[in-house]
C-alpha angles and dihedrals in degrees: 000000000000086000103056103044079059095055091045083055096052097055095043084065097038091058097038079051093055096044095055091055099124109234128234113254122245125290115224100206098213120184119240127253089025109166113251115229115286116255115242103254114247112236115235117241095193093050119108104278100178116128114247085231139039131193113222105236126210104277097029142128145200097239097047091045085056097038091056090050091043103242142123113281087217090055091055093051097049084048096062106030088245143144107242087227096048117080140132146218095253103017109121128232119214099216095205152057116285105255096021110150122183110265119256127193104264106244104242124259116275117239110269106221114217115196112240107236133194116294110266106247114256117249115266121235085252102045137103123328083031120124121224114212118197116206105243109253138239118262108210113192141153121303109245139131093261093048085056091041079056105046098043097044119107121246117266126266114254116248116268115265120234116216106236107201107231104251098245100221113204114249119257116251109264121252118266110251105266103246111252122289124227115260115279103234116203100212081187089058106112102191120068128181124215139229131182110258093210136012115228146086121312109247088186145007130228116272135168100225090051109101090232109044114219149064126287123217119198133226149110138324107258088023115148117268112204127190106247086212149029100263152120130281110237102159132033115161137058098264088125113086110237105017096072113197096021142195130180122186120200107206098175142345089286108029132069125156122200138219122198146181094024122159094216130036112206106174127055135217108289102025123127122230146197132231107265102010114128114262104170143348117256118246140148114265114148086005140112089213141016104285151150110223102194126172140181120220133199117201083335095302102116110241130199098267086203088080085057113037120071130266095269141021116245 
């Protein structure tokens, strides 16, 4: 009885025992090489944000549309088969090229396979590009004493050679020098260096609630004018309200920089400028004071051109 009170004991803790045996926890077969989730893409704040259409509003005007996107005025016009001085409250304005995309990185070429032929044979010693030399043969002829005459006399002397002074032709004139070209300006070029347009005190500084936003710099009727950039001339006139004689300068497809209230214009629309070279004379239309108002515009949003220009004006 003893013994089997004990047996029924020992199997009461070998199963509580095996009961309490912690079990391993679950096992997630995942294929290797399973793609992780895809990040959520950045915007980019630099990138180009202008509409691809605009709707003319009462009160505007072509230059100053294309002015605040930052395009030829030309160009817009060509865009959309207008007169630049015939617009309407409500008409749209396509903002870019006919046919533009947005550009897409080009897939890379596939491998083109070649199917591997037979080795060319090498040439052989006697093959192509070779010389073949004959030995000179033998003349048999009679015997007589003017064969041997023949035979034993030296070779005749070559004739005597005659100098023949090389005729001295006079030299040609030399071309005159081409006059100088107008500056090649590269519209794709995406880095642009600044210069100061005018030397002289600021009179203001930029700020985003003025109603021309840039910075003024103060002088004297007459005064040179530079373009701060390489660039092409896409406005010349005073067609803009507020910025009297005017000049813009595109310099690529995302910078223009801007010169107003002059008293003198010197460039005109399409030609191309150099940094540095005078464009037009300061003077005060459509100004309190004798001042250059000059901007610099991204993608047609004015920027501070402090952070541009450098530390001090020549």
């Amino acid at each position: 009885m003893n013994t089997t009170l004990r047996l029924a004991a020992l199997a009461v803790v070998f199963l509580a025992a095996a009961c309490s045996t912690p079990r391993p926890a679950p096992v997630v077969d995942r294929a290797p090489g399973a793609a992780a989730p895809a990040a959520k893409p950045v915007p980019d704040k630099a990138a180009d944000q202008r509409p691809l259409v605009y709707v003319v509003k009462r009160g505007d005007t072509l230059y100053q549309i294309a002015l605040d996107n930052g395009l030829d005025y030309r160009e817009l016009a060509e865009w959309n088969r207008i007169d630049p001085n015939r617009i309407y409250a409500g008409q749209e304005l396509r903002l870019r090229a006919p046919g533009t995309t947005l550009a897409t990185p080009a897939p890379a070429p596939a491998p083109v396979a070649r199917p591997i032929g037979p080795a060319e044979p090498a040439p052989s010693a006697a093959g192509a590009g070779s010389q073949v030399v004959s030995e000179p043969k033998a003349e048999r002829v009679p015997y007589s004493d003017q064969a041997l005459a023949r035979m034993t006399a030296p070779p005749a002397a070559p004739p005597p050679t005659v100098a023949v002074k090389p005729e001295i032709k006079p030299e040609p004139p030399k071309p005159a020098a081409p006059p100088p070209s107008a500056p090649t300006v590269d519209l794709d070029d995406e880095n642009v260096v600044w210069a100061w347009p005018a030397s002289g005190r600021l009179s203001n500084g930029y700020s985003e609630s003025a109603s021309l936003k840039g910075i003024g710099i103060a002088g004297k009727t007459g005064q040179p004018v530079l373009a701060a950039a390489p660039g092409k001339v896409v406005y010349s006139g005073s067609g803009l309200r507020g910025y009297g004689k005017l000049i813009i300068i595109k310099h690529n497809k995302e910078y223009l920089s801007v010169y107003a209230h002059n008293s003198e214009l010197l460039v005109k629309e399409g030609q191309s400028v150099a940094r540095g070279q005078r464009i037009a004379e300061m003077g005060g239309t459509d100004a309190d004071i004798v001042k250059l108002h000059f901007e610099i515009r991204r993608y047609g949003k004015p920027v501070d051109p402090m952070k541009l220009l450098p530390e001090k004006a020549g």
